[in-house]
C-alpha positions in Angstrom: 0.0 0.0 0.0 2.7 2.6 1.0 5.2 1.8 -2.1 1.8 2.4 -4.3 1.7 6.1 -2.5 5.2 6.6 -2.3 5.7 8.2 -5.5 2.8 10.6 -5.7 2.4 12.0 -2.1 4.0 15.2 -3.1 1.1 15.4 -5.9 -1.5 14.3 -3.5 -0.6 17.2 -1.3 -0.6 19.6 -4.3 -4.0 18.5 -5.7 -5.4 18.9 -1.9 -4.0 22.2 -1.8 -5.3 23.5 -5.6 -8.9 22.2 -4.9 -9.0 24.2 -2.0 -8.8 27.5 -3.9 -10.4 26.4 -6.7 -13.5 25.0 -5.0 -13.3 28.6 -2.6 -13.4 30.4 -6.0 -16.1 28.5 -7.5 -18.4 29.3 -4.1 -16.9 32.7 -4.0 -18.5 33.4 -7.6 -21.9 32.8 -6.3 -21.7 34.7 -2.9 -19.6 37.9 -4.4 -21.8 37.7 -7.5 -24.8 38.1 -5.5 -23.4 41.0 -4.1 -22.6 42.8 -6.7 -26.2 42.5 -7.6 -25.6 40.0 -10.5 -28.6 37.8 -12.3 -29.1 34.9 -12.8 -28.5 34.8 -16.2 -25.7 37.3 -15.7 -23.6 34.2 -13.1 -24.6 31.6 -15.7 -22.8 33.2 -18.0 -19.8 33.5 -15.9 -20.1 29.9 -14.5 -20.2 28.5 -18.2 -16.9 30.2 -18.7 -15.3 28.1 -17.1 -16.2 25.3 -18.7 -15.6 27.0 -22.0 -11.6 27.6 -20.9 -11.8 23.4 -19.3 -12.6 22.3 -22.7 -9.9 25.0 -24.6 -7.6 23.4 -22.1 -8.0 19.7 -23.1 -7.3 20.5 -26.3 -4.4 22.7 -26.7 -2.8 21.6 -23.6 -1.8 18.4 -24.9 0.1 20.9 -27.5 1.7 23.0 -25.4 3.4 20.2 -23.2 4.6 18.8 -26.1 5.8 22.2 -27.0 7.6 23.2 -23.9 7.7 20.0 -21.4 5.4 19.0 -18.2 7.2 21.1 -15.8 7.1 24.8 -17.8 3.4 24.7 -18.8 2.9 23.1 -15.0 4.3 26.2 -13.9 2.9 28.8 -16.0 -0.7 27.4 -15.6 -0.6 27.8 -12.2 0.5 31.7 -12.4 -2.2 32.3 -14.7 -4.8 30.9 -12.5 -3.3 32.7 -9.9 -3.5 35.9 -11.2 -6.5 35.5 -12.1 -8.3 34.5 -8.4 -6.7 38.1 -7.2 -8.3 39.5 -9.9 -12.0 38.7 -9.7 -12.6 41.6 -6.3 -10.6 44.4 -9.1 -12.8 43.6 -11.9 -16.7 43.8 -10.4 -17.9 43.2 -13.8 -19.5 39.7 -15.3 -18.1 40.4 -18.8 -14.8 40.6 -16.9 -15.7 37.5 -14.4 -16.1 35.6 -17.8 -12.8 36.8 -18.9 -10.9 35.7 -15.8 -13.3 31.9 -15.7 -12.5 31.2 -19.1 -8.7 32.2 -18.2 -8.7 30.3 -14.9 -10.8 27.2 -16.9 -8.2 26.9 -19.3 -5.4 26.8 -16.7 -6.9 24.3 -14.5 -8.0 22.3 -17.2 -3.9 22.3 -18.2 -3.2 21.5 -14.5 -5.2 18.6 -14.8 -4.0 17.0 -18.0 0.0 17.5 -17.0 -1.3 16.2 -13.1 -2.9 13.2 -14.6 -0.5 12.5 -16.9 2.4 12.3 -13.9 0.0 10.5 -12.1 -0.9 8.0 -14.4 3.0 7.5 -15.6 3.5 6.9 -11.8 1.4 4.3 -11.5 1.8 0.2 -12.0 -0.8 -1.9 -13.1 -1.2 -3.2 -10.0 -1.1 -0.1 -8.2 -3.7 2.0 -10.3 -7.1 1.4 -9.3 -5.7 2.6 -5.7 -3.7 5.4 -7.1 -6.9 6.6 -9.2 -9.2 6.1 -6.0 -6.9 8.3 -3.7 -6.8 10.8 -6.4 -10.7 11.5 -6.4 -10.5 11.1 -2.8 -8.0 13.9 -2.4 -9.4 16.0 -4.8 -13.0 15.4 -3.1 -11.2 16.3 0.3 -10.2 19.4 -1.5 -13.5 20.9 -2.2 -15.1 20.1 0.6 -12.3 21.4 2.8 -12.7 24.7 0.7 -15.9 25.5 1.9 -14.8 25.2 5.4 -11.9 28.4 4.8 -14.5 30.3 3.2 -15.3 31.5 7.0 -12.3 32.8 7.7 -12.7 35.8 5.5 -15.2 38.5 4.7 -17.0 37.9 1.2 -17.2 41.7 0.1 -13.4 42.3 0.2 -10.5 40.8 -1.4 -9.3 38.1 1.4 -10.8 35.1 0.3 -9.4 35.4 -3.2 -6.1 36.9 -2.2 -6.1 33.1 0.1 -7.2 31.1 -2.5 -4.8 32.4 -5.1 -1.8 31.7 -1.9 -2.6 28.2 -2.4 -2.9 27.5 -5.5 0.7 29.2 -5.8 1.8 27.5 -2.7 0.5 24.0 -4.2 2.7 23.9 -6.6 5.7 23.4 -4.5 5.5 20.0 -3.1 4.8 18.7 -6.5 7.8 21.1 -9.0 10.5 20.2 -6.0 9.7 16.4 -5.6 11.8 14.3 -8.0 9.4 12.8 -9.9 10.1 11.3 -13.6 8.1 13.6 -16.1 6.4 11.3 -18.6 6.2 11.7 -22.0 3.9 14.1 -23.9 0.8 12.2 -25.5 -2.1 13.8 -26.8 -5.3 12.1 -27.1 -7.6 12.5 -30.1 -11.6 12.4 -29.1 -13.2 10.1 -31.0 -15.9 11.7 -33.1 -19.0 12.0 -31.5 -21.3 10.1 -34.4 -18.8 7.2 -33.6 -19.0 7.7 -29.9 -22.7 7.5 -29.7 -22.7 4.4 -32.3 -20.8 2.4 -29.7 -23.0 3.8 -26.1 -26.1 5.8 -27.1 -26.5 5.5 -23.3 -23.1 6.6 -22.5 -22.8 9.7 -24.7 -26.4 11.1 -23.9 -25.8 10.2 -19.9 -22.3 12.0 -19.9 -23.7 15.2 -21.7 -26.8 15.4 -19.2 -24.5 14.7 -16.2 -22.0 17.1 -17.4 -24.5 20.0 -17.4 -25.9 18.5 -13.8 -22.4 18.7 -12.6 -21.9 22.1 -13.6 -25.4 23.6 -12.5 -24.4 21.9 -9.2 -21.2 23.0 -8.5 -21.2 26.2 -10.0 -25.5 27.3 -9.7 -25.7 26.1 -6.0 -24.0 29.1 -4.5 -26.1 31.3 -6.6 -29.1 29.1 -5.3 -28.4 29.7 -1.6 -27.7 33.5 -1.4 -30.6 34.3 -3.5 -33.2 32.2 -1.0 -31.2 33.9 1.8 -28.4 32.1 3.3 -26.0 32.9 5.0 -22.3 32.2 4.0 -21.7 29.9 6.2 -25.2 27.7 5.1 -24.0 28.1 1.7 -20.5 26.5 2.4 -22.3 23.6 4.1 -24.7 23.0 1.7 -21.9 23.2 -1.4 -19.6 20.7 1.2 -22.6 18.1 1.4 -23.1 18.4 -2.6 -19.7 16.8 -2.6 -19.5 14.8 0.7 -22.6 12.5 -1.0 -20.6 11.5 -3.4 -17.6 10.3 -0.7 -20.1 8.2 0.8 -22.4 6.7 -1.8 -19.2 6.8 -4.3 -18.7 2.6 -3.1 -21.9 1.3 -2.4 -23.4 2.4 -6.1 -20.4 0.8 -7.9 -20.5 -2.2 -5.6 -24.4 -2.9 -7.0 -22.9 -2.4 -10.7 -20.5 -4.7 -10.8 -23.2 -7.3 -9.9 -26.2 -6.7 -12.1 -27.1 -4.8 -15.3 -25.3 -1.5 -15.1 -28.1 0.2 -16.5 -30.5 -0.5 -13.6 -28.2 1.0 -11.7 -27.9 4.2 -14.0 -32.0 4.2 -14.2 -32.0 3.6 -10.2 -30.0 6.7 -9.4 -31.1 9.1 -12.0 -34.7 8.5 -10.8 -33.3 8.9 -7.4 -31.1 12.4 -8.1 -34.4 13.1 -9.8 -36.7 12.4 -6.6 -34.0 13.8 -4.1 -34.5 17.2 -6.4 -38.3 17.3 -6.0 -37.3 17.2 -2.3 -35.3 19.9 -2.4 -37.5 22.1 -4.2 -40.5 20.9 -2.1 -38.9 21.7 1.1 -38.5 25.6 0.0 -36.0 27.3 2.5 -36.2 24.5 5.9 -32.4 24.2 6.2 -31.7 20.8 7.3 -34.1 18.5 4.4 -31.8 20.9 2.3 -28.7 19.8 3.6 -30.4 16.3 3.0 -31.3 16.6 -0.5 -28.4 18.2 -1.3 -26.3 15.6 0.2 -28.3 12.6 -1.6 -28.2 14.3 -5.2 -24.8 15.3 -5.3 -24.6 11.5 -3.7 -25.6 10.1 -6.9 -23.8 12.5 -9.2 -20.3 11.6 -9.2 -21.5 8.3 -9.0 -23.1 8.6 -12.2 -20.2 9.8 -14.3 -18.6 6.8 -13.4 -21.1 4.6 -13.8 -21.5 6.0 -17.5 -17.6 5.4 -18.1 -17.8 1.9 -17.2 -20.9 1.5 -19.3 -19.5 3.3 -22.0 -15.9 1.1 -21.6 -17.9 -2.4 -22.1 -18.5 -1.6 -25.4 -15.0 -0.6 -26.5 -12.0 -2.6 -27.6 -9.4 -1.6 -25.0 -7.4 0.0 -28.0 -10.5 2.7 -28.4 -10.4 3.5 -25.2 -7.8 6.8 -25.6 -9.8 7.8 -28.3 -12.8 7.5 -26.7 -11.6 9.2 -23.2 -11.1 12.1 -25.4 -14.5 12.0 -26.9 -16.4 11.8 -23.4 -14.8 14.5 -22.0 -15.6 16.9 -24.9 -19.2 15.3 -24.4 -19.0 16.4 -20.8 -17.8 19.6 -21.4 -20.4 20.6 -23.8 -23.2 19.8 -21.3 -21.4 21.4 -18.6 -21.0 25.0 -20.6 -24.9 24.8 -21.5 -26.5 23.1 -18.3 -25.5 26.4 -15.8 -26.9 28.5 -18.8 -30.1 26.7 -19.2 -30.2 27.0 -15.2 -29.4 30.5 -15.0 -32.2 31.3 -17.9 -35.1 29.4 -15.7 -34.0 30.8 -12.6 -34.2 34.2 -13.5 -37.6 33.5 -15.1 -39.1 31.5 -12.1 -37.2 32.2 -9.1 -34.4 30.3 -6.9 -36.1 27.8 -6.3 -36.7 26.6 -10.3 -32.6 25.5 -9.9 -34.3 22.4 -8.3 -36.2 21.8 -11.2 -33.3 22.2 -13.6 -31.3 19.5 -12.3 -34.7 17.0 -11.6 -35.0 17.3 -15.4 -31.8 16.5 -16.2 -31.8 13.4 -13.8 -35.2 12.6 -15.2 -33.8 12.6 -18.7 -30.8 10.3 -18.0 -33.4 8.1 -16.4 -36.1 8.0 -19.2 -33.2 7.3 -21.7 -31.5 4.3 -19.5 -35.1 2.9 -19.7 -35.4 3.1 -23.3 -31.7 1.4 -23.9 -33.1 -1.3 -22.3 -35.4 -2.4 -24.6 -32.9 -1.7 -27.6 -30.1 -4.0 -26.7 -29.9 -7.0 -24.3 -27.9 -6.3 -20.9 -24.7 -7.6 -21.4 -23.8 -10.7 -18.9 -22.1 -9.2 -15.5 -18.9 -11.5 -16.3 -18.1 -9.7 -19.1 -18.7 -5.9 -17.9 -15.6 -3.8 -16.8 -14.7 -3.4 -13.1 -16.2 0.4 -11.8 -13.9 2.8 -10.6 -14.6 5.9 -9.2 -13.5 8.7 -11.4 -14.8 12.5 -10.2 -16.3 14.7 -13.0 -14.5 17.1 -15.0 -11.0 14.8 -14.8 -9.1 15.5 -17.5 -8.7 12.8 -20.6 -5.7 11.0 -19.2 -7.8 9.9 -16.3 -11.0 8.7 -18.4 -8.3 6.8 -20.0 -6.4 5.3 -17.4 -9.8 4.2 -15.7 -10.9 2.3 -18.5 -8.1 0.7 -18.9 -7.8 -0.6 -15.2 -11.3 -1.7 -15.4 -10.5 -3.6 -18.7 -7.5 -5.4 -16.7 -9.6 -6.0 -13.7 -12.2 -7.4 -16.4 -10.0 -10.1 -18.0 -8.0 -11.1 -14.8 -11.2 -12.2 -13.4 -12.1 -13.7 -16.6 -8.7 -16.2 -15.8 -9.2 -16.4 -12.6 -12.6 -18.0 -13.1 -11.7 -20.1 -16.3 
């Protein structure tokens, strides 16, 4: 266990330390924003920007490593994003917020890919589905940590950014000065999407839906809260349980589908994330069955993304996988740019409360179409399905990749171990 860890601690530590000021930022947008006496519509727009810069990032990021080397574009990433957190309480304007999310997307997006490129070069064979699972764990630690610092500092001045930009620079440390090998530059190539959606209808549509919940969630849910009153506090404890869900449901969900048809267990939790969302509208603004639903939809989220990858993987030659890695994140990204502006629309048309509604239609739709995949094509037997492995949304390509392809070798060892 501890020769598995012994070679990415120093990343671990730096991925802990970046989530926390990213995940402050992403709250902070939400509580400044409201504030400033931005819309709706008008934080929507800034929250898609991100997303716009994530996907810029997985594409030319690749190129620029290849360019320049791991550690260089490592290093100027991480000053860009930077800058750019110290920025946001100079530049009070959501045209500018846009800027500076599309600039800070783009950056972490870059982080990831070079992060998940060391990580997965550090890893064995045998060592990567626990190398992978500490990964999201850390990362998940991250965010929810971030919510906690968020009360150490007054939301209408510039502390809160000034400390998140302190550790996103001071993250990079621990991983520039260990002595880690730096692995070669790949870039992956998305499959095209016709091609994608040949092989896992289910899998494209699910990833695009759950990329446009995930980014309503983690990017609307601030906006949410200070608009039905919260306090800042209340909103950092509701964001923390939207995360801490997935921590704890994260096992028991991929435990179930790895032992029947994996799209039960897609329908099953859509239909729940769905349900859990009717609760959270129903219950208006009573704090705690908040904290609940909010805890149980962001429980089945995460989840979800990964139950879609390993749906999507036993369909796919292991060779398609890279390819294909590349393909579902674009997917992803597409849903998570227009989901938060879709949210931000109905909001400022019905109120608050309609961001409930946003994401119980999404779940409903990922539900509805796992239904109708099952009477299209016969479940696949259990023994020949890919081993689950948790995987948190937005991960870079490199990740997507290196999941599939551990679930593929879990897949066939227990394929000789039972022949």
């Amino acid at each position: 266990m501890f020769q598995a860890f012994a070679g990415i601690w120093a990343l671990l530590i730096g991925i802990v330390l970046i989530m926390l000021g990213n995940g402050m930022h992403f709250t902070l947008i939400g509580l400044r924003g409201d504030i400033e006496g931005f819309s709706s519509g008008e934080l929507a727009v800034v929250t898609s920007g991100y997303f716009v810069g994530f996907l810029l990032g997985a594409r030319y990021a690749p190129r620029l490593i290849r360019r320049v080397g791991h550690v260089r574009v490592f290093a100027a990433l991480g000053s860009f994003m930077s800058a750019g957190l110290i920025a946001f309480p100079l530049l009070a304007e959501p045209w500018a917020w846009t800027c500076l999310r599309i600039l800070i997307g783009f950056a972490m997006s870059g982080i990831y890919v070079t992060a998940e490129s060391w990580l997965n070069n550090a890893a064995t064979n045998e060592t990567r589905g626990k190398v992978l699972s500490a990964y999201m764990i850390a990362q998940t630690l991250g965010i929810i940590g971030a919510q906690g610092l968020l009360n150490l500092g007054e939301t209408a001045g510039a502390s809160l950014f000034i400390g998140a930009s302190i550790l996103v620079s001071v993250s990079f440390a621990p991983i520039l000065l260990s002595v880690t090998p730096v692995p070669a530059a790949e870039v992956i190539r998305a499959m095209p999407l016709r091609e994608l959606f040949t092989g896992s209808p289910l899998g494209t549509v699910g990833i695009f839906l759950l990329g446009s919940l995930y980014a309503t969630q983690s990017g609307m849910g601030a906006v949410y809260g200070a608009q039905i009153g919260m306090g800042k506090g209340e909103i950092a404890l509701f964001i923390a349980m939207l995360f801490g869900g997935a921590l704890v449901l994260q096992y028991p969900i991929g435990w179930l589908s790895d032992r029947i048809d994996r799209r039960k267990v897609i329908f099953g939790a859509a239909a729940l994330g769905a349900a859990f969302c009717v609760l959270g509208w129903a219950m208006g603004g009573s704090f705690w069955p908040l904290m609940a639903a909010a805890f149980l939809t962001g429980g089945v989220t995460t989840p979800l993304y990964s139950l879609l990858l390993a749906y999507t993987n036993d369909f796919l030659p292991v060779e398609d996988m890279a390819a294909a890695s590349g393909g579902l994140v674009l997917t992803f990204g597409i849903g998570a740019i227009l989901g938060p502006l879709a949210a931000g629309w109905v909001m400022d048309a019905a109120g608050p409360s309609a961001f409930w509604l946003v994401l119980a239609a999404a779940f409903a739709a990922i539900a509805a179409y796992a239904a109708y995949r099952m009477t299209k094509r016969a479940a696949t037997p259990v023994a020949e399905t890919e081993s689950y492995l948790g995987v948190l949304p937005a991960s870079s390509a490199f990740v997507v990749e290196a999941a599939g392809a551990w679930s593929a070798e879990q897949g066939e060892d227990g394929d000789e171990g039972g022949a």
